[in-house]
ROTI-408756 format. One record per residue (C-alpha): residue number from 1; residue in three letters; z, x, y. Coordinates in pm, 1 decimal, m for minus. Example, Ala and Ser with C-alpha at 12.3 -4.5 7.8 and 13.67 -1.06 7.14 Angstrom:
2
PT  nr rest       up     east    north
PT   1  ALA    780.0   1230.0   m450.0
PT   2  SER    714.0   1367.0   m106.0
END
This chain:
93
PT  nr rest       up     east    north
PT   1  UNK  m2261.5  m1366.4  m1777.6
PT   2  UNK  m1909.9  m1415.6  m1951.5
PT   3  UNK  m1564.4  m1474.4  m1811.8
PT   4  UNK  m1476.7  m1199.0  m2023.3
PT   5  UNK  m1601.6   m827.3  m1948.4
PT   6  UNK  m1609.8   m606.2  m2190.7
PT   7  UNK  m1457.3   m215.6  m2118.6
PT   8  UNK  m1768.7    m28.4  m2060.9
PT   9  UNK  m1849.6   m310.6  m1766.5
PT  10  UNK  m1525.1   m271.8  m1644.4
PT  11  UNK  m1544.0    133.0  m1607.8
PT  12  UNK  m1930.9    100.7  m1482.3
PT  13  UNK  m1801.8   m145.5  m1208.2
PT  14  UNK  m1474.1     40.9  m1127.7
PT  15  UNK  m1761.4    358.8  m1097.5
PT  16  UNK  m1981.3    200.5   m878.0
PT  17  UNK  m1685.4     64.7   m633.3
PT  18  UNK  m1562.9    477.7   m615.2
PT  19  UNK  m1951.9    567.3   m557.2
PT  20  UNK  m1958.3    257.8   m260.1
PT  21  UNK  m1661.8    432.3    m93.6
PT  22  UNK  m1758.3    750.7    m82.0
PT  23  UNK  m2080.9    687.3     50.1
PT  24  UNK  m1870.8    459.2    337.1
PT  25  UNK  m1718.8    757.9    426.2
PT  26  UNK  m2008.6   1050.1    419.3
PT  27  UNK  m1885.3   1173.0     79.7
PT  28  UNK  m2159.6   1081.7   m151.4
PT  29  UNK  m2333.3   1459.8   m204.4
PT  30  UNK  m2003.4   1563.6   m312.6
PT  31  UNK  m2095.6   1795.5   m630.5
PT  32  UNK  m1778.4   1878.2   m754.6
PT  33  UNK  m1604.7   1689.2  m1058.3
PT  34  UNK  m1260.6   1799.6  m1004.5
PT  35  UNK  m1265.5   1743.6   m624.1
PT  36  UNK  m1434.9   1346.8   m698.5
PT  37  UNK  m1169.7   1291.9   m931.0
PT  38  UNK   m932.1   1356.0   m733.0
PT  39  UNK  m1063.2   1172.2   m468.1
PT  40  UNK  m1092.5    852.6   m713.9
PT  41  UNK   m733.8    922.6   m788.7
PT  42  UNK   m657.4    920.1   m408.8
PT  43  UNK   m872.9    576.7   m387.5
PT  44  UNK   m693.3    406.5   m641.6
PT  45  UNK   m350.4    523.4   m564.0
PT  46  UNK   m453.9    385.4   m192.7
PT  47  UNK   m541.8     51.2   m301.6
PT  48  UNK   m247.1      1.5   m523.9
PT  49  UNK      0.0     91.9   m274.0
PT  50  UNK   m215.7   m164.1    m26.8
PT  51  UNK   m104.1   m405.4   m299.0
PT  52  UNK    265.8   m334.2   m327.1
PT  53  UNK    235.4   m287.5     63.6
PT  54  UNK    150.8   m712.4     76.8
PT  55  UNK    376.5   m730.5   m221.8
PT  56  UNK    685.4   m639.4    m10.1
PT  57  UNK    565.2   m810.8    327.9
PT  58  UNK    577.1  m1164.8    107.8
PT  59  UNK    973.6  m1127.0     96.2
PT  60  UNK   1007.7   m767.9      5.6
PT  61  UNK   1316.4   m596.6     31.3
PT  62  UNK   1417.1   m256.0    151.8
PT  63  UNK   1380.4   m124.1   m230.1
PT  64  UNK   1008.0   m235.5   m206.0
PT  65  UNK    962.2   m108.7    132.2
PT  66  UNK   1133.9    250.1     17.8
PT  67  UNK    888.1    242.7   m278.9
PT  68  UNK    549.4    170.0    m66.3
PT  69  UNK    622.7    463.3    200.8
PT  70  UNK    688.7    715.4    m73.4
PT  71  UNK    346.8    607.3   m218.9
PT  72  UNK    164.0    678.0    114.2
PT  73  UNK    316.2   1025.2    118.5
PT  74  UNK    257.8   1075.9   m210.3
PT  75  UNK   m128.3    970.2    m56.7
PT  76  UNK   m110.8   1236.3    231.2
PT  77  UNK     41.1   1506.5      2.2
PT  78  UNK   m233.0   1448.4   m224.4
PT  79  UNK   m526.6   1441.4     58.8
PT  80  UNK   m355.2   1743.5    221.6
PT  81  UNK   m385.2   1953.6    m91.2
PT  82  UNK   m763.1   1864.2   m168.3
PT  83  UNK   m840.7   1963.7    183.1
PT  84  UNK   m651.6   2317.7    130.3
PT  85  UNK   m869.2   2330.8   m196.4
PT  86  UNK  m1144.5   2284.9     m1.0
PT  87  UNK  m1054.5   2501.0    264.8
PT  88  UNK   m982.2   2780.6    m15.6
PT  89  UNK  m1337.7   2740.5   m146.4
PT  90  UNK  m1506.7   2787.2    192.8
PT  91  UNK  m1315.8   3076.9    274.1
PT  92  UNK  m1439.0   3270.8    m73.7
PT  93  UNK  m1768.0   3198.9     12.7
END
């Protein structure tokens, strides 16, 4: 295997990781595209927030620390409305 991965390994790997977590958390007969997307979207924003999180604790100041809490909400804004969606579809059932 190279040092070097080519796109298509990247995306298949980035897949797999998204498919790992959502099986961690019960979420792995999840049908609907728009609803796994989002949830992917919700993963990644996570983890990259995580990062800036560390980011700030190495000798961040109160900038960096403004910047991380408005990504979590940004995270719970974003998990509240995919549970409304969800809620929305159950109820027109």
């Amino acid at each position: 295997m190279g040092m070097f991965k080519s796109k298509e390994e990247k995306q298949r790997e980035k897949e797999e990781k998204a498919l790992q977590l959502l099986e961690q958390y019960g979420l792995g007969d999840m049908t609907n595209p728009e609803d796994l997307n989002r949830i992917k979207f919700i993963c990644n924003l996570k983890a990259s927030t995580d990062m800036m999180s560390f980011g700030a604790s190495l000798g961040g100041d109160v900038k960096s620390w403004a910047m991380v809490d408005a990504n979590y909400n940004q995270i719970l804004v974003e998990q509240n409305m995919l549970i409304i969606r969800m809620l929305n579809e159950l109820l027109k059932k």
